[in-house]
C-alpha positions in Angstrom: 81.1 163.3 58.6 83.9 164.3 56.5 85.7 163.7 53.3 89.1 161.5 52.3 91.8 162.9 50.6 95.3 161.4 50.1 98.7 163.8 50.5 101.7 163.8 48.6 103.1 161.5 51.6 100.8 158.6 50.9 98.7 159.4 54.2 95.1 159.3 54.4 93.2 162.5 56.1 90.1 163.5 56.8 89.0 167.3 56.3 86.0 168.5 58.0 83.0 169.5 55.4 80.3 171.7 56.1 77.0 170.5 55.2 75.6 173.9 55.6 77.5 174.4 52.0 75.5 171.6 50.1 72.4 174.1 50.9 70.9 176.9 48.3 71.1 180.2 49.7 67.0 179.9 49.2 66.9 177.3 51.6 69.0 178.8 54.1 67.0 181.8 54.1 63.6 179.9 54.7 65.1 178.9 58.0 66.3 181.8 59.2 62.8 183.4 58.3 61.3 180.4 60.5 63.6 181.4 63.3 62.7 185.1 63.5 63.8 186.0 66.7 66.2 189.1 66.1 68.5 188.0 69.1 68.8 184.6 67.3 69.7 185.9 64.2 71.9 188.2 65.3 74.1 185.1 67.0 73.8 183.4 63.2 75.2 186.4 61.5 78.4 185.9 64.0 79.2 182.2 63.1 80.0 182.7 59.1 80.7 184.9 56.4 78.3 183.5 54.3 75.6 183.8 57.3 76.9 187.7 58.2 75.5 187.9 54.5 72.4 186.5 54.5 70.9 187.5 57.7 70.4 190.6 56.3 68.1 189.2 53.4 65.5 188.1 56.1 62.1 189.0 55.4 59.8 187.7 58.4 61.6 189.2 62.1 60.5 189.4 65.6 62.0 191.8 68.2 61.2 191.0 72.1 61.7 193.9 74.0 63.7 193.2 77.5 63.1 196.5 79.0 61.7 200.2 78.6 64.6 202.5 79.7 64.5 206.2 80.2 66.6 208.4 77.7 67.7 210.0 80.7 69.2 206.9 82.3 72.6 206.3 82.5 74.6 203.3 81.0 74.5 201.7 84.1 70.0 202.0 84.5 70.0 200.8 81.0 70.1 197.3 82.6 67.1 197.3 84.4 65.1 194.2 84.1 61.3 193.6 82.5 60.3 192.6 86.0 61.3 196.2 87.5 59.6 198.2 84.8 56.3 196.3 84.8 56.9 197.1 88.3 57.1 201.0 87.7 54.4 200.7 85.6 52.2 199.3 87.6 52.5 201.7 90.4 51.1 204.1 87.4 48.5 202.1 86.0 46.7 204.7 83.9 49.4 206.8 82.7 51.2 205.3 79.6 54.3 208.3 80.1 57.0 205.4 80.0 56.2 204.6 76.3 56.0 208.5 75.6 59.0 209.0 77.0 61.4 206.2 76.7 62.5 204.5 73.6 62.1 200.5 73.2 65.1 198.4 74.0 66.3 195.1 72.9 69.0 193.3 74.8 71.3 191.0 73.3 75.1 190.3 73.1 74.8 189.4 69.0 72.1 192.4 67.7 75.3 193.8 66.2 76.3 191.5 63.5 80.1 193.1 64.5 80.0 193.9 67.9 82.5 192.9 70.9 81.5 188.9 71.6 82.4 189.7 75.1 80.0 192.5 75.9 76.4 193.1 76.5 75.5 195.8 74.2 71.7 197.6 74.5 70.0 199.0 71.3 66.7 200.1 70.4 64.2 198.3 67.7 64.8 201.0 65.2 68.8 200.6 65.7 68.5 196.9 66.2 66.5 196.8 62.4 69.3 198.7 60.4 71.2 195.5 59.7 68.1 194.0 57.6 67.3 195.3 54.5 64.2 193.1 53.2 61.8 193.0 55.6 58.5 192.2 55.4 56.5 191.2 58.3 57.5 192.4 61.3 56.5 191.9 65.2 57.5 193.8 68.0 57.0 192.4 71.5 56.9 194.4 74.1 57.6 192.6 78.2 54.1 193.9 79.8 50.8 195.8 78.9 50.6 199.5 79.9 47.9 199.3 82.5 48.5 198.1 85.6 44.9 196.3 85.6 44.3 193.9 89.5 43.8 190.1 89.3 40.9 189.0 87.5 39.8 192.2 85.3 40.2 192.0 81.7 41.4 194.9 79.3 42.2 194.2 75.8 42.7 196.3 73.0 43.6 196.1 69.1 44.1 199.3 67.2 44.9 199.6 63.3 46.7 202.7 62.0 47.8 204.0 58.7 49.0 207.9 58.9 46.5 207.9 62.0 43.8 205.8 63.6 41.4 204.3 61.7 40.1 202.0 64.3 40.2 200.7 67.7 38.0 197.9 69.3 38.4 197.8 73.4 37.4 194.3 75.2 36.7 195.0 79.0 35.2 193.7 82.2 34.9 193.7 85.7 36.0 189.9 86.4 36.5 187.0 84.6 36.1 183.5 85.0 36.4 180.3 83.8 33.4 177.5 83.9 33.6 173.6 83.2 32.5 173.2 79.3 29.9 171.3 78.6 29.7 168.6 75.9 27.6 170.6 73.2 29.6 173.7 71.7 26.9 175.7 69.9 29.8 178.1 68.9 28.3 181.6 70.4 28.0 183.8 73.4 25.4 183.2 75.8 24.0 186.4 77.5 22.4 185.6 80.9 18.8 186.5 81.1 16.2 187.3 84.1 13.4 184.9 85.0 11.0 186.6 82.9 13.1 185.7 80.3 14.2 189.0 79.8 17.8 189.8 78.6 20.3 191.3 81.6 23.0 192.0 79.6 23.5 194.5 76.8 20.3 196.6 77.4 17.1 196.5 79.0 13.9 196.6 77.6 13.6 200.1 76.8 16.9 199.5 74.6 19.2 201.6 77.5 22.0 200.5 79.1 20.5 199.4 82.6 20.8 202.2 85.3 23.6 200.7 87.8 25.8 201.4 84.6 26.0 204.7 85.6 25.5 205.2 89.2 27.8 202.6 90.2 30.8 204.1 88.5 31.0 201.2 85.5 31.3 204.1 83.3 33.4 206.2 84.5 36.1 203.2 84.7 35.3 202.1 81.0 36.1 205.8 80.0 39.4 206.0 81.9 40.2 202.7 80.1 39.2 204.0 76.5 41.3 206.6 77.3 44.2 205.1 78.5 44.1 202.7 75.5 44.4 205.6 73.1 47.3 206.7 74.6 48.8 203.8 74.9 48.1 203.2 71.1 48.8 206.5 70.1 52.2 206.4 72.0 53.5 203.1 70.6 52.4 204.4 66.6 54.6 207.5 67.4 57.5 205.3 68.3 57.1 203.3 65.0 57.7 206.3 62.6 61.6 205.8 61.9 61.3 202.0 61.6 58.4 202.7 58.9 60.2 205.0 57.3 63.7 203.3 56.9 62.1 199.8 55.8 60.2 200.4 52.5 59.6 196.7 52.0 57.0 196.3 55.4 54.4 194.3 54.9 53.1 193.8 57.9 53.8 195.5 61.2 52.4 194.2 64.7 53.5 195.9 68.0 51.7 193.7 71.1 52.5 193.0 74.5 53.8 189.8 76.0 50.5 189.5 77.8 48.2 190.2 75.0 46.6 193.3 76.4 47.3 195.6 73.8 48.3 195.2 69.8 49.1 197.8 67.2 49.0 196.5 63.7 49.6 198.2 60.3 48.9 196.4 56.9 51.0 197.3 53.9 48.2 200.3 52.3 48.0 201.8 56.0 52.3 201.4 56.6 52.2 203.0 52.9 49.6 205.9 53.6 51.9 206.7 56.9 55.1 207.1 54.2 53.0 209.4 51.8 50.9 211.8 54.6 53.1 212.4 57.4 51.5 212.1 60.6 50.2 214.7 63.1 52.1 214.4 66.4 52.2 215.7 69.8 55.6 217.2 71.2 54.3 217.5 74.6 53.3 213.8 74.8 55.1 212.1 72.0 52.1 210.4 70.4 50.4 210.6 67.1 47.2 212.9 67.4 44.1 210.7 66.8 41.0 212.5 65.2 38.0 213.6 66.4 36.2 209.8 67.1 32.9 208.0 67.0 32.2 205.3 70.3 30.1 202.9 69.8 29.6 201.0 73.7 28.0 197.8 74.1 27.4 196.4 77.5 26.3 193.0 79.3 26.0 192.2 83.1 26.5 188.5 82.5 28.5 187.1 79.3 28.9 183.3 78.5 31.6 183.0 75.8 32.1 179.6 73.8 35.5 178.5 75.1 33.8 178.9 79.0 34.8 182.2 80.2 32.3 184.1 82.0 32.6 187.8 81.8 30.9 190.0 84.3 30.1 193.9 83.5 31.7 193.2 79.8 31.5 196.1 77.6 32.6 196.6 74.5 33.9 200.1 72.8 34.2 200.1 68.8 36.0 203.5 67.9 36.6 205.3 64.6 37.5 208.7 63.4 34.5 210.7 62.9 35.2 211.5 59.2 35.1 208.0 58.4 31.5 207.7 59.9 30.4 210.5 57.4 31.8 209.1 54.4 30.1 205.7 55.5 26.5 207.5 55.9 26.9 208.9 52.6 27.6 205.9 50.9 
């Protein structure tokens, strides 16, 4: 639609009206929180003044990570596709070196708010971030999970920090599959037991994890995968220190992988604990140094879970620093 106006010639014209003016800058904000998406924005910030100033007021932003490059690499590597280093990665499945090593990179042709329209330019998270100055919650995406883990075994992990770890919880199991639900949903796990009606799962009945545990090499693979995860944790919360410490206004922080097999997250006491007691890091392997820790290992043969999945040889690992345990006991 536009508007009429009359000239001094006695002609009628019509001038094109933005409706994008009639709105509040409070309005226009909301949506571009709503959008998120970092690339996205940055494309807004191109198509107005008034947008090049606002973007930067955005509170709630997602960064998707295309690709982990090498610092090494030249410009012409830097263009390697999240298909080719899940690939890499896989062919390493327990060594987490490419998120020690290489910085995060985002890939968009707009992440500069005044970069060339006609080139691809490559940037990392923390680089990417400099043009908003009011963030609150934050998510970084990253294109694959660490371990290169075969078809039908389940790893999951969630780890919270503040300055270091304060806890990590570790989801794994041999297989995984999926059985028809039935019509009653009685909202818990069901763990398979013996015809005796004895439970298979978690522990016999001397309250030990059953024998086969341990002979069979179950735990030796859960312990490569506890440790793996730590690294991979550690790693990723040693990449996360300059974007911590350049945006005072975080919230929130989340840092998780597109498949959901690990996520990082960092509330606003633990992202303000970070800023006040600088963390202890590793040179040699560019993570954060995690404490000595308490394990806590729960195990089941057979797991029914409500949504019906079926997890075989499920463990789970609760970790926490070990002087968090003792101020627990003495309380």
């Amino acid at each position: 639609m536009g508007s009429m106006r009359l000239d001094l010639s006695g002609k009628i014209c019509t001038e094109q009206f933005d409706h994008f003016d009639r709105l509040p800058d409070s309005l226009v904000l909301l949506i571009f929180n709503r959008i998120g998406d970092v690339k996205a924005l940055g494309r807004c910030g191109v198509v107005s003044r008034r947008f090049h100033l606002l973007v930067p007021q955005v509170d709630n932003v997602i960064v998707w990570v295309d690709c982990v490059i090498s610092n090494d690499d030249s410009a012409s590597s830097i263009a390697t596709s999240s298909g080719s280093a899940t690939a890499d990665k896989s062919r390493n499945p327990l060594i987490t070196s490419s998120l020690h090593r290489h910085p995060l990179s985002s890939n968009s042709k707009d992440l500069n708010f005044d970069s060339d329209q006609n080139s691809v330019t490559h940037h990392s998270p923390t680089q990417v971030l400099r043009n908003f100055n009011e963030i609150k919650l934050l998510r970084i995406e990253l294109p694959s999970g660490e371990h290169g883990i075969d078809e039908g075994i389940l790893l999951k992990w969630k780890a919270d920090f503040g300055s270091t770890l304060d806890n990590c919880v570790i989801l794994g199991a041999s297989s995984v599959s999926q059985i028809a639900k039935s019509n009653e949903f009685s909202g818990a796990c069901n763990v398979k037991n013996d015809n005796n009606g004895n439970n298979t799962g978690a522990e016999n009945d001397s309250g030990s994890i059953p024998e086969s545990f341990y002979t069979n090499g179950g735990l030796k693979l859960r312990v490569v995968w506890t440790i793996s995860s730590l690294i991979a944790a550690s790693a990723r919360h040693y990449l996360l220190q300059p974007i911590i410490a350049e945006h005072k206004t975080l919230k929130s922080l989340v840092l998780r992988d597109a498949d959901g097999q690990g996520v990082l997250s960092m509330n606003k006491e633990q992202l303000e604990e970070l800023r006040v007691k600088p963390l202890s890091a590793s040179s040699v392997s560019k993570g954060t140094l995690v404490p000595a820790l308490n394990m806590h290992l729960w195990y089941a043969s057979h797991l029914e879970l409500p949504n019906g999945m079926v997890l075989k040889g499920a463990t789970l690992v609760a970790i926490r620093p070990s002087f968090l345990m003792v101020v627990v006991d003495e309380q």
